[in-house]
N, CA, C and O atoms as a Tripos MOL2 file, in Angstrom:
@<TRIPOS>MOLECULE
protein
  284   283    71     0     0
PROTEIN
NO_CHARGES

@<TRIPOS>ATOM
      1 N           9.4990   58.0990    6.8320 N.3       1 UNK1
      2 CA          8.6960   58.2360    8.0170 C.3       1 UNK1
      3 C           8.2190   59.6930    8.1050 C.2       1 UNK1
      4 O           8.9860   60.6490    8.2170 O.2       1 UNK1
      5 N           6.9450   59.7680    8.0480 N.am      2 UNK2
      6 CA          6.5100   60.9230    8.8070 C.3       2 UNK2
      7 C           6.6570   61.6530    9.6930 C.2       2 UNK2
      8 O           6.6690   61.0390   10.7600 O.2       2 UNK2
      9 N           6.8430   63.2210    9.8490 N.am      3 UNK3
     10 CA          7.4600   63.4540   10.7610 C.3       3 UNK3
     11 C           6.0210   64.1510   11.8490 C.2       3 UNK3
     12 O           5.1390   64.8470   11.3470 O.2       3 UNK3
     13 N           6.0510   63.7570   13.4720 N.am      4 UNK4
     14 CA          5.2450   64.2730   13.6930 C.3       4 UNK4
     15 C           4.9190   65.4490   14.8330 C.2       4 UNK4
     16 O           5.6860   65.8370   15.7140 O.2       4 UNK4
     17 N           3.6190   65.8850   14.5750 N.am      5 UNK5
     18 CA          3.3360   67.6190   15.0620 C.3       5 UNK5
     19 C           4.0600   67.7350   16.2310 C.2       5 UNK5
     20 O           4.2490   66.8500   17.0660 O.2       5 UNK5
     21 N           4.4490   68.8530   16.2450 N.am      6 UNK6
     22 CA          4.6590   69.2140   17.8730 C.3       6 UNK6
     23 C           3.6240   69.0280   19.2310 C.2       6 UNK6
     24 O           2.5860   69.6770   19.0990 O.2       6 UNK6
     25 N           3.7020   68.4390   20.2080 N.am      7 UNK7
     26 CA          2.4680   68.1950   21.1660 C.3       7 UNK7
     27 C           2.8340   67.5020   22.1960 C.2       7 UNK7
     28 O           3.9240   66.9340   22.2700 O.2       7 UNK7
     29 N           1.9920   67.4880   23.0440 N.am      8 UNK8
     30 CA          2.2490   66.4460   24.1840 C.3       8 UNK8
     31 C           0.9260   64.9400   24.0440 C.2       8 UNK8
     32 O          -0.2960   64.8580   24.1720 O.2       8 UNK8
     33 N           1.8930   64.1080   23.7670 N.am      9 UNK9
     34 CA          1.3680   62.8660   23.6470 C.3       9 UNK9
     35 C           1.3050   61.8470   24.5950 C.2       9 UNK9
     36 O           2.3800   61.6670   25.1690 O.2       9 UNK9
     37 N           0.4510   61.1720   24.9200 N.am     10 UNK10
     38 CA          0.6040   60.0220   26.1430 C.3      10 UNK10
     39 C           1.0210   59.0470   25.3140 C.2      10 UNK10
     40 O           0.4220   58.4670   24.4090 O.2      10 UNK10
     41 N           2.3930   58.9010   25.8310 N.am     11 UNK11
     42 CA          3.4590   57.6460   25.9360 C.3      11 UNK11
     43 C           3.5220   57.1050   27.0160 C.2      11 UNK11
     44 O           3.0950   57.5680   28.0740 O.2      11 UNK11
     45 N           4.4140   55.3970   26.7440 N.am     12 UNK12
     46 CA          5.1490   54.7460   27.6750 C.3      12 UNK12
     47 C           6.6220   55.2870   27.3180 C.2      12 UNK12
     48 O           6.7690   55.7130   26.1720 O.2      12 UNK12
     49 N           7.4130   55.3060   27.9400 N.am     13 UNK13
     50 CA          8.8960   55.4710   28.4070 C.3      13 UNK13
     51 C           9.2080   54.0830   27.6300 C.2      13 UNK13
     52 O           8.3170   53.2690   27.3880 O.2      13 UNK13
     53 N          10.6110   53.8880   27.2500 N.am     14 UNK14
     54 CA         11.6100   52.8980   26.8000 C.3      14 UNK14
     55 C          12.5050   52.9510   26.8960 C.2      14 UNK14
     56 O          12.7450   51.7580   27.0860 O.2      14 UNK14
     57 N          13.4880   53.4600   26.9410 N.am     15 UNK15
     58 CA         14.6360   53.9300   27.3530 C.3      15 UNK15
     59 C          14.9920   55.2170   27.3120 C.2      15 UNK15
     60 O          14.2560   55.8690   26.5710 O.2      15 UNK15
     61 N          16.0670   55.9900   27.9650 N.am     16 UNK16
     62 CA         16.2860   56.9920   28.0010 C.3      16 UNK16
     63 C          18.0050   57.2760   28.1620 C.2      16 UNK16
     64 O          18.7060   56.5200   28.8350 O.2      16 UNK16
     65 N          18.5640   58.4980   27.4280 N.am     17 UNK17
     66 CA         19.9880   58.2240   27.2970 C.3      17 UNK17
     67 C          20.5380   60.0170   27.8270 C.2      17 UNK17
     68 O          20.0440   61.0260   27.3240 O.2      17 UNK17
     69 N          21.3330   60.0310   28.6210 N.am     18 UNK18
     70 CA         21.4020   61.3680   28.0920 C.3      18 UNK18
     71 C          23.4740   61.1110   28.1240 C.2      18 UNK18
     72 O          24.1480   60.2280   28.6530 O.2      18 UNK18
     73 N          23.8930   62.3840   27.2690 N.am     19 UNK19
     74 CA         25.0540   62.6840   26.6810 C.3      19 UNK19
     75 C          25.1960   63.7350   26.3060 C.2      19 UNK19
     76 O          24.6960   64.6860   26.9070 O.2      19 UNK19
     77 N          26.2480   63.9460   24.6990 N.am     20 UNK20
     78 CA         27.0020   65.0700   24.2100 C.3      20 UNK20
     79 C          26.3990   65.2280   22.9930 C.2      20 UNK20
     80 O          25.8930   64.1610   22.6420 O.2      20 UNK20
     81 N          26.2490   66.0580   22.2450 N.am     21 UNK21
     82 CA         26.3940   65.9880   20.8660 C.3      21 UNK21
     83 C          27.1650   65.8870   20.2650 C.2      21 UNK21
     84 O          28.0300   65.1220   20.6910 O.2      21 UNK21
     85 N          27.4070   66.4870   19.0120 N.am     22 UNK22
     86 CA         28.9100   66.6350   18.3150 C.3      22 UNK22
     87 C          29.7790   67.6390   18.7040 C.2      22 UNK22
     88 O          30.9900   67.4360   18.6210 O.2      22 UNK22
     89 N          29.3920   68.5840   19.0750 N.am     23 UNK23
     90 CA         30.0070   69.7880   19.6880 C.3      23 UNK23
     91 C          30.3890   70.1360   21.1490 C.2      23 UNK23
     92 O          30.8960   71.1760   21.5700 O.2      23 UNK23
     93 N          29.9670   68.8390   21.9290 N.am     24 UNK24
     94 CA         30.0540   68.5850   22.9510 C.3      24 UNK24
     95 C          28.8550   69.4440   24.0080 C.2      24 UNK24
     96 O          29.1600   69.9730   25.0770 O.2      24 UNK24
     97 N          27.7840   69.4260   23.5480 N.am     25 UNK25
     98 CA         27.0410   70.2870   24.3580 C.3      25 UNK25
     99 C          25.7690   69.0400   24.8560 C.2      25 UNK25
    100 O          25.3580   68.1180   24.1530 O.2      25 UNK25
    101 N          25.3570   69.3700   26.2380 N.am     26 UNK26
    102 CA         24.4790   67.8870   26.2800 C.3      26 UNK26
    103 C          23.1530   67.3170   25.9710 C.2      26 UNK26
    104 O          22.5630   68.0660   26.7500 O.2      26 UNK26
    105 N          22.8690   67.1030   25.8220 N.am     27 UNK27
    106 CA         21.4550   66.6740   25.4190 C.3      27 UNK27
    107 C          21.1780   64.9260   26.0840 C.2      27 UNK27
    108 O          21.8240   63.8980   26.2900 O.2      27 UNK27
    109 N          19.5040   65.5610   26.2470 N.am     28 UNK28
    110 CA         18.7540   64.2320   26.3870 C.3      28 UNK28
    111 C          18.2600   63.3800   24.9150 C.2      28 UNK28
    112 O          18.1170   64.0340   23.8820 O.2      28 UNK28
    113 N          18.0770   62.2370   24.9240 N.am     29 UNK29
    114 CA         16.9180   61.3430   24.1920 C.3      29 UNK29
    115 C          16.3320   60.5250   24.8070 C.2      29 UNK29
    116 O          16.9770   59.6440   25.3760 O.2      29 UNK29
    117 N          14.7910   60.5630   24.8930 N.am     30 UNK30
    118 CA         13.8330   60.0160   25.3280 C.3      30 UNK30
    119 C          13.1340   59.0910   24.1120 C.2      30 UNK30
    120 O          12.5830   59.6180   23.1450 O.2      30 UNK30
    121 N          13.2360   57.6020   24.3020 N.am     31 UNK31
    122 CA         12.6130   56.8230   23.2960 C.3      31 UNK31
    123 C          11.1280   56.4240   24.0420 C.2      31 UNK31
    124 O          10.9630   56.1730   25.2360 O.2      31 UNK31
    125 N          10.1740   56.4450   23.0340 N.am     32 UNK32
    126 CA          8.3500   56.2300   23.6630 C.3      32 UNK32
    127 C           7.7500   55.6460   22.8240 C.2      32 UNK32
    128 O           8.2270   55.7250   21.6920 O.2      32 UNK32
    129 N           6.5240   54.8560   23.0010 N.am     33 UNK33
    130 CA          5.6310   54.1250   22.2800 C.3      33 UNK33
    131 C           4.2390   54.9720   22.5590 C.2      33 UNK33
    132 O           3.5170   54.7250   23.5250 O.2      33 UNK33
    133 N           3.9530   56.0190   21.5740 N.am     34 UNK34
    134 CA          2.6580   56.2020   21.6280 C.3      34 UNK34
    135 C           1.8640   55.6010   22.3260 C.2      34 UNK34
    136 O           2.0950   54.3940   22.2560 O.2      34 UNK34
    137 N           0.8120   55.8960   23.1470 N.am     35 UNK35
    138 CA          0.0400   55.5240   23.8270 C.3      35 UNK35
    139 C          -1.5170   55.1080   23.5030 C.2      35 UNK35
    140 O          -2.1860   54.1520   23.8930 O.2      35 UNK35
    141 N          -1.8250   56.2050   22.6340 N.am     36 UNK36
    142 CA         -3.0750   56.6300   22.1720 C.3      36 UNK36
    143 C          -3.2700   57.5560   21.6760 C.2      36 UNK36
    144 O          -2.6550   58.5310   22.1090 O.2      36 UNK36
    145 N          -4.3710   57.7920   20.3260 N.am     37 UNK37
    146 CA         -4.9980   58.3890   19.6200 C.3      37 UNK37
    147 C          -4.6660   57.8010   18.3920 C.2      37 UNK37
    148 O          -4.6310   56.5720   18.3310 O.2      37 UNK37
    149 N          -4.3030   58.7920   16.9490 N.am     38 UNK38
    150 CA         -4.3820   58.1450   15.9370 C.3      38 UNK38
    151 C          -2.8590   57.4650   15.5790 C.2      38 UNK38
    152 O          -2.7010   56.6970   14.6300 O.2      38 UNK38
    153 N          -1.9460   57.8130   16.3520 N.am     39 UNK39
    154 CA         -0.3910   57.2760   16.3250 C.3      39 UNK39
    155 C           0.0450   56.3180   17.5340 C.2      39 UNK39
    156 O           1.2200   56.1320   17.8510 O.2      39 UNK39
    157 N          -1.0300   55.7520   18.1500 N.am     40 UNK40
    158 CA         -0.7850   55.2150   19.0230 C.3      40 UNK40
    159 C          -0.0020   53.5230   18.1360 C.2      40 UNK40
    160 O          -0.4180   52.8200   17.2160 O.2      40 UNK40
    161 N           1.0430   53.4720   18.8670 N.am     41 UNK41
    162 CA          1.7220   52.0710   18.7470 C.3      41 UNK41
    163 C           3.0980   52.6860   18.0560 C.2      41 UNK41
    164 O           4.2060   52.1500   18.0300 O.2      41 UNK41
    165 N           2.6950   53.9990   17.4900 N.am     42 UNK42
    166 CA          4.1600   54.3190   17.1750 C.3      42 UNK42
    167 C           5.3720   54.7480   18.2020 C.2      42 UNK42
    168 O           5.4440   55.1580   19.3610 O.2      42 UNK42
    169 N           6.0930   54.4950   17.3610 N.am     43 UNK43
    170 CA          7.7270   54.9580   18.5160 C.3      43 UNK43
    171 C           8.6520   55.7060   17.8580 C.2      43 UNK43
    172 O           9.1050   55.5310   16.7270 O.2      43 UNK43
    173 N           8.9600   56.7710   18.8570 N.am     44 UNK44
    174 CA          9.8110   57.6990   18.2630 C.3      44 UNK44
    175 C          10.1930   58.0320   19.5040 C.2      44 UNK44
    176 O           9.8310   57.5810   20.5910 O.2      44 UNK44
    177 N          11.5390   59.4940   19.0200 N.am     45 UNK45
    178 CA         12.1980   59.7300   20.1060 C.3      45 UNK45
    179 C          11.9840   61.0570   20.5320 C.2      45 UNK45
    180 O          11.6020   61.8040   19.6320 O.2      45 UNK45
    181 N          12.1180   61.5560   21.6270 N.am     46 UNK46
    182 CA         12.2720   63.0530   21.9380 C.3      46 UNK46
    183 C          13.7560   63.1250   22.3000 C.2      46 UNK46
    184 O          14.4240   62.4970   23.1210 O.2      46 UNK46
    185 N          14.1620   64.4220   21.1280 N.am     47 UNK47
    186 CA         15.4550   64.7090   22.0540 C.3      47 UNK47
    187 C          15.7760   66.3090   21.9860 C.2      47 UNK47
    188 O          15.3030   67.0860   21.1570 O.2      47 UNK47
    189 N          16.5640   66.5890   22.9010 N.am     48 UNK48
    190 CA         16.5340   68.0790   23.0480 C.3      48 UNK48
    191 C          18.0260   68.5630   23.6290 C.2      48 UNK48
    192 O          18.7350   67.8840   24.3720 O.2      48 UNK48
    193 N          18.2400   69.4900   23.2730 N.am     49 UNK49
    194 CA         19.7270   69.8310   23.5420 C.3      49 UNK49
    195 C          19.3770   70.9900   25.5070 C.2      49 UNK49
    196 O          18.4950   71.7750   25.8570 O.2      49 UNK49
    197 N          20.5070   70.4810   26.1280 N.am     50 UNK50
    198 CA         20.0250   70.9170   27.5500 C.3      50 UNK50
    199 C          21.0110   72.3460   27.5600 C.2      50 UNK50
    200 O          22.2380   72.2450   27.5490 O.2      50 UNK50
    201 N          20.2800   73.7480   27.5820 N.am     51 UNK51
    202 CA         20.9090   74.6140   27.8160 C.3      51 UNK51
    203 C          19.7180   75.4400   28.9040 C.2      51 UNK51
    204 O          18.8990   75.0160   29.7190 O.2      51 UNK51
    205 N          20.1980   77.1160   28.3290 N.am     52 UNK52
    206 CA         19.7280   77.9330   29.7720 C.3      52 UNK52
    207 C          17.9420   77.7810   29.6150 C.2      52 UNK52
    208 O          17.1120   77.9650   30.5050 O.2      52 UNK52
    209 N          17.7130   77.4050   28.2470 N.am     53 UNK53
    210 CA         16.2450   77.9850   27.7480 C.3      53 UNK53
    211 C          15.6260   76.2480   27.8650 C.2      53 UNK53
    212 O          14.5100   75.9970   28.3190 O.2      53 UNK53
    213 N          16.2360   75.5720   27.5470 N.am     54 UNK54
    214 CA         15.3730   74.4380   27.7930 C.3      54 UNK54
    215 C          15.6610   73.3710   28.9130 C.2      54 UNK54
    216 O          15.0920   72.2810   28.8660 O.2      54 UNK54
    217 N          16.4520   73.6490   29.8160 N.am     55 UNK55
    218 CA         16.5590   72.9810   30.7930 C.3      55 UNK55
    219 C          15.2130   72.6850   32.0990 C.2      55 UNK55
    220 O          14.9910   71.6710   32.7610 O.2      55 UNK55
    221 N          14.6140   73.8260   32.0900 N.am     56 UNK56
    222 CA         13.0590   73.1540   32.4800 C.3      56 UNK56
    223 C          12.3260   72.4400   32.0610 C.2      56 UNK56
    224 O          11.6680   71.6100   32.6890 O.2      56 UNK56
    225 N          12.3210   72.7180   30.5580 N.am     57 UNK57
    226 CA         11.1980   71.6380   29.8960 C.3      57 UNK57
    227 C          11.9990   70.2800   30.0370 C.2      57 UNK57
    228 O          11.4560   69.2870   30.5200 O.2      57 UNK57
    229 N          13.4980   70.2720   29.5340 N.am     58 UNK58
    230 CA         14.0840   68.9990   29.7160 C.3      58 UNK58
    231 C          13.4740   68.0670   30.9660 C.2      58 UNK58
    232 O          12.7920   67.0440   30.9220 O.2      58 UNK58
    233 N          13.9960   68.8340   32.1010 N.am     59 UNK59
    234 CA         13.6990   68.3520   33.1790 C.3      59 UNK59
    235 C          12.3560   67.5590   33.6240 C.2      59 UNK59
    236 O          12.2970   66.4550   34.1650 O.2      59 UNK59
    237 N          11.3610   68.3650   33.2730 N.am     60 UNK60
    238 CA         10.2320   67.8410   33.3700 C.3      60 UNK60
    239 C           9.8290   66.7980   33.0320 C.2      60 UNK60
    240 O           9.2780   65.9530   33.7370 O.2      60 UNK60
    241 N          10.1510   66.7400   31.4980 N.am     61 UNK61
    242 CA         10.2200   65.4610   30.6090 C.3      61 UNK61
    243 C          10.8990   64.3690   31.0940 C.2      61 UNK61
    244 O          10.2690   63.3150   31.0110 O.2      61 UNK61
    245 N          11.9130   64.3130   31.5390 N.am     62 UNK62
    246 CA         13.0300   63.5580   32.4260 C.3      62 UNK62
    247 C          11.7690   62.8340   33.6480 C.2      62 UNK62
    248 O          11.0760   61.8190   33.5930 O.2      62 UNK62
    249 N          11.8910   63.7170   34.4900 N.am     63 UNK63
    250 CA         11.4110   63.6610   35.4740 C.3      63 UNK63
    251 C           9.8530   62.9090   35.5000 C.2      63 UNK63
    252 O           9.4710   62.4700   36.5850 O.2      63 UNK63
    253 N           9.2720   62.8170   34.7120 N.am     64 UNK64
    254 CA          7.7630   62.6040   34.0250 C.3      64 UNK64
    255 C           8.4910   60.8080   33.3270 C.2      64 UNK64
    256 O           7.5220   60.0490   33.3640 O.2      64 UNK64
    257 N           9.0820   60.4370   33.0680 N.am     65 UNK65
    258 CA          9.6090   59.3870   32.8180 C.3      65 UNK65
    259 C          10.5990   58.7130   33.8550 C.2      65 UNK65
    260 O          11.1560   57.6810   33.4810 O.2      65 UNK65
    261 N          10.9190   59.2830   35.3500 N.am     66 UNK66
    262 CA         10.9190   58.3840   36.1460 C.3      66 UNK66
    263 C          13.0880   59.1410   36.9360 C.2      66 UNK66
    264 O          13.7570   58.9120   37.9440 O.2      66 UNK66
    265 N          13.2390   59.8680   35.8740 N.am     67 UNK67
    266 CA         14.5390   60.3770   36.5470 C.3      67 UNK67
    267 C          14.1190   61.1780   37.4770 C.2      67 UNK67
    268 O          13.2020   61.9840   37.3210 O.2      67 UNK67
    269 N          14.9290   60.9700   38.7780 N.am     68 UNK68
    270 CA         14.5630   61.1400   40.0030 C.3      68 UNK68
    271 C          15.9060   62.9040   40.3190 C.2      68 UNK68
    272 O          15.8170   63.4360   41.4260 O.2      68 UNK68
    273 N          16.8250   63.4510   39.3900 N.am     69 UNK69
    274 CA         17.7850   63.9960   39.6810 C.3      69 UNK69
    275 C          18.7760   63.7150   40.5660 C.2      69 UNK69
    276 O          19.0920   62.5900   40.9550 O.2      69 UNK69
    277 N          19.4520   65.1550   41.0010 N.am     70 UNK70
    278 CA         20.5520   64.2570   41.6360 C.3      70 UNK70
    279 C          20.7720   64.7050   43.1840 C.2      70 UNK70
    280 O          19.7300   65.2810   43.4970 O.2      70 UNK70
    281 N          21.3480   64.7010   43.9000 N.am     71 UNK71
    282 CA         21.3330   65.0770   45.8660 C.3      71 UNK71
    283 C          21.9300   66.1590   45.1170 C.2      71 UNK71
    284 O          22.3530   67.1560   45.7030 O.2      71 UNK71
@<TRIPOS>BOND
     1     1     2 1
     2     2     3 1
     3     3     4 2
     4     3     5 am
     5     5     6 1
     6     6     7 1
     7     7     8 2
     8     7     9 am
     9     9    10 1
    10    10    11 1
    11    11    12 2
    12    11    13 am
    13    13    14 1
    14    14    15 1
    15    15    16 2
    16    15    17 am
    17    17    18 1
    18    18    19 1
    19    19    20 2
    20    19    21 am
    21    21    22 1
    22    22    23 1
    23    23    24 2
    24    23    25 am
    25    25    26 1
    26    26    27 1
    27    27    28 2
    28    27    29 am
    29    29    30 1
    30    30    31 1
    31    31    32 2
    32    31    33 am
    33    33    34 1
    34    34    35 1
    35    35    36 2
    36    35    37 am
    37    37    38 1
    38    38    39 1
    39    39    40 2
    40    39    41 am
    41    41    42 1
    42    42    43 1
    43    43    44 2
    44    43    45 am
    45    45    46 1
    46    46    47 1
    47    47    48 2
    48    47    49 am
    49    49    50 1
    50    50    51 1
    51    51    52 2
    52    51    53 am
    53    53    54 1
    54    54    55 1
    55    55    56 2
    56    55    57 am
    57    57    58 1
    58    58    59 1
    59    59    60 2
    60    59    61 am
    61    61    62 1
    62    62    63 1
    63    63    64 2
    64    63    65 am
    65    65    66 1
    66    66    67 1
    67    67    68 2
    68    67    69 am
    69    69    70 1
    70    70    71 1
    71    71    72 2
    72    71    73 am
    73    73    74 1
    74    74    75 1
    75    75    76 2
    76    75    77 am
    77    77    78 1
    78    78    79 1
    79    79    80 2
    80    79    81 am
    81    81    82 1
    82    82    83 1
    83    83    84 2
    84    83    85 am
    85    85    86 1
    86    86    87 1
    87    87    88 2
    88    87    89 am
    89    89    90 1
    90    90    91 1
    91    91    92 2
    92    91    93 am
    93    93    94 1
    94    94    95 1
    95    95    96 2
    96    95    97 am
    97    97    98 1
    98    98    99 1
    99    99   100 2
   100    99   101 am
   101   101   102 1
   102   102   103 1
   103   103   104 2
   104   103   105 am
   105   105   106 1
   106   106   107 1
   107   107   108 2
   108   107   109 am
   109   109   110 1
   110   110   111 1
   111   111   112 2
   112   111   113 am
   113   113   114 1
   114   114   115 1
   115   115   116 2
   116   115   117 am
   117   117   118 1
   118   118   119 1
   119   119   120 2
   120   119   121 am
   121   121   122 1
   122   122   123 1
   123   123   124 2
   124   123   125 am
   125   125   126 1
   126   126   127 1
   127   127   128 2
   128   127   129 am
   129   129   130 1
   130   130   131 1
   131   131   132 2
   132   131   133 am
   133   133   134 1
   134   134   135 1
   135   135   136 2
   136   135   137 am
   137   137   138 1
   138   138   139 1
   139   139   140 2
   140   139   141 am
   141   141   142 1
   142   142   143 1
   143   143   144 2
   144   143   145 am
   145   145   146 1
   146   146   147 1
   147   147   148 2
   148   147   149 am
   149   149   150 1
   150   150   151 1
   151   151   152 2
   152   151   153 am
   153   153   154 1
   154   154   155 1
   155   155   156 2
   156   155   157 am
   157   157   158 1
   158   158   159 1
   159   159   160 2
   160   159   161 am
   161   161   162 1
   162   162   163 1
   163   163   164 2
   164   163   165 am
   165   165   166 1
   166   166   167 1
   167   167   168 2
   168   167   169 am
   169   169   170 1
   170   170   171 1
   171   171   172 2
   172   171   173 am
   173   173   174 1
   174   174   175 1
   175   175   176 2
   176   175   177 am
   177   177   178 1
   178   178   179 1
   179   179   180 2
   180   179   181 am
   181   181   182 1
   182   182   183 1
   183   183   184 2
   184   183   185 am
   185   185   186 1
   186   186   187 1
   187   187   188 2
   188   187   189 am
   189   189   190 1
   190   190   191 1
   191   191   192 2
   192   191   193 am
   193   193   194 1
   194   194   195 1
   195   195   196 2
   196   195   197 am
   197   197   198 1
   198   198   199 1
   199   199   200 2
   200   199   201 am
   201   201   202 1
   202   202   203 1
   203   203   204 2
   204   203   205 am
   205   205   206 1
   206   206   207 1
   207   207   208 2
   208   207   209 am
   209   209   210 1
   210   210   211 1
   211   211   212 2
   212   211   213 am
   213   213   214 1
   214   214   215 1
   215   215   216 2
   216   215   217 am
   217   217   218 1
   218   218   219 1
   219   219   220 2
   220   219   221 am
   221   221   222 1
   222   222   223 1
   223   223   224 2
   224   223   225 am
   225   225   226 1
   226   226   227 1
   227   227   228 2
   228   227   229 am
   229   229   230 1
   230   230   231 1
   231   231   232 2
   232   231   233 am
   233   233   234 1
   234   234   235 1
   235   235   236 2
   236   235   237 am
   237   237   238 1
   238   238   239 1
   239   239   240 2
   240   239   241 am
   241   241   242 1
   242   242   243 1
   243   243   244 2
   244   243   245 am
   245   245   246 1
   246   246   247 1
   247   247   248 2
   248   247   249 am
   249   249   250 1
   250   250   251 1
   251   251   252 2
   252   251   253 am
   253   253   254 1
   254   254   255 1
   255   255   256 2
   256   255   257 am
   257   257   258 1
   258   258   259 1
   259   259   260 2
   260   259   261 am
   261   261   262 1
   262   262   263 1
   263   263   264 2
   264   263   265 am
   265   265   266 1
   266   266   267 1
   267   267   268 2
   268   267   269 am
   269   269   270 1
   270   270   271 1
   271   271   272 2
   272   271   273 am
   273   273   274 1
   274   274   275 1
   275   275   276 2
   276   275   277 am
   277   277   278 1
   278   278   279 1
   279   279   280 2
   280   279   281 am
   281   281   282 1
   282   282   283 1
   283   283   284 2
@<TRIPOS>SUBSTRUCTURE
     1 UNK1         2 RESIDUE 1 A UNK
     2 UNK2         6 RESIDUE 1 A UNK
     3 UNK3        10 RESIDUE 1 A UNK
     4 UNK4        14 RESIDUE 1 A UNK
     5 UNK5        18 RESIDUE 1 A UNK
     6 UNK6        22 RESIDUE 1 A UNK
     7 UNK7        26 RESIDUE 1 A UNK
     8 UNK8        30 RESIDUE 1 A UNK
     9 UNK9        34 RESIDUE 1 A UNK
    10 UNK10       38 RESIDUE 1 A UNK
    11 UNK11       42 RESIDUE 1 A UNK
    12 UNK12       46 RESIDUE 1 A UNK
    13 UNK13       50 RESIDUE 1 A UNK
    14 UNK14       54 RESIDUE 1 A UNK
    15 UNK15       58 RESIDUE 1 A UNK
    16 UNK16       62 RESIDUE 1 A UNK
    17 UNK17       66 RESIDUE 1 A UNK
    18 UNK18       70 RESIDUE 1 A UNK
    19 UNK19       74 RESIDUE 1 A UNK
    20 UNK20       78 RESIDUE 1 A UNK
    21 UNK21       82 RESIDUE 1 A UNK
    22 UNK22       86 RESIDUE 1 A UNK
    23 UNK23       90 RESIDUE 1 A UNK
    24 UNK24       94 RESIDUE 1 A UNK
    25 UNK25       98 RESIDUE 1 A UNK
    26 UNK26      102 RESIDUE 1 A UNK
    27 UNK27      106 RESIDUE 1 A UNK
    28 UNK28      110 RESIDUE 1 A UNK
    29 UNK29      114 RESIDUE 1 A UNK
    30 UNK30      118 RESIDUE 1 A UNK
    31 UNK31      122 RESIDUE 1 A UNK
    32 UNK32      126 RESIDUE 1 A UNK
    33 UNK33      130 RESIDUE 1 A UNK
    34 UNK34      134 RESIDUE 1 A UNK
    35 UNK35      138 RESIDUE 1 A UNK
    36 UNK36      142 RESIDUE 1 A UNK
    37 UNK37      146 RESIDUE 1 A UNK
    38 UNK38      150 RESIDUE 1 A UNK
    39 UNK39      154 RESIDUE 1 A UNK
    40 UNK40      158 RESIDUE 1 A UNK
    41 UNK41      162 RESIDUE 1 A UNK
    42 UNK42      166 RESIDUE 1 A UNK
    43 UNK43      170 RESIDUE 1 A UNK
    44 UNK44      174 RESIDUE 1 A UNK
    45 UNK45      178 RESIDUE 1 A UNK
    46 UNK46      182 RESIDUE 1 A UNK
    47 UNK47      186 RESIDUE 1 A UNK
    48 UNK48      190 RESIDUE 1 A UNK
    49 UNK49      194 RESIDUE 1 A UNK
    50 UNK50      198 RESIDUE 1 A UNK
    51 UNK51      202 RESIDUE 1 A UNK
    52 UNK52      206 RESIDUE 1 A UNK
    53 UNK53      210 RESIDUE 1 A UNK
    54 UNK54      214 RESIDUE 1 A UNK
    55 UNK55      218 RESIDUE 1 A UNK
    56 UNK56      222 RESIDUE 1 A UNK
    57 UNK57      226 RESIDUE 1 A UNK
    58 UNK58      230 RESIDUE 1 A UNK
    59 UNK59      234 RESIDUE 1 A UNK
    60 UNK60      238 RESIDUE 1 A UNK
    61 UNK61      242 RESIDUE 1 A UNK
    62 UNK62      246 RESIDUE 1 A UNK
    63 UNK63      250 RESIDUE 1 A UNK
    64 UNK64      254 RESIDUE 1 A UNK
    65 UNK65      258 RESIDUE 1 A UNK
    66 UNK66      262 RESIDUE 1 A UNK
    67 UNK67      266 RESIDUE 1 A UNK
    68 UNK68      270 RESIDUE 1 A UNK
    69 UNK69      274 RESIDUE 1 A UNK
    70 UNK70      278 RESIDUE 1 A UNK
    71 UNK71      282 RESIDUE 1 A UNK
């Protein structure tokens, strides 16, 4: 499988998981079905490890797929 560019793509959402890694540190995965352009119908995942530097972008992404956070 091809691996593909870095970007923001219009997807649908499919599931979404978040947890540990191996080292116990947490991370999201976001599974999506391309939406449109030339990869549209494909599915792949976003995942990202949640620390001090990417916990905004996490969030967003999260949040942009329907997680609401927490009280």
């Amino acid at each position: 499988m091809a691996i593909m560019a870095e970007g923001i793509f219009p997807c649908i959402a499919l599931s979404a998981s978040f947890g540990e890694d191996d080292r116990g540190s947490p991370q999201v995965q976001i599974n999506v079905t391309i939406d449109d352009g030339p990869d549209k119908g494909r599915r792949c995942t976003y995942e990202d490890k949640v620390n001090a530097k990417s916990a905004l972008y996490v969030s967003r992404s999260c949040k942009s797929v329907g997680w609401k956070g927490v009280d």
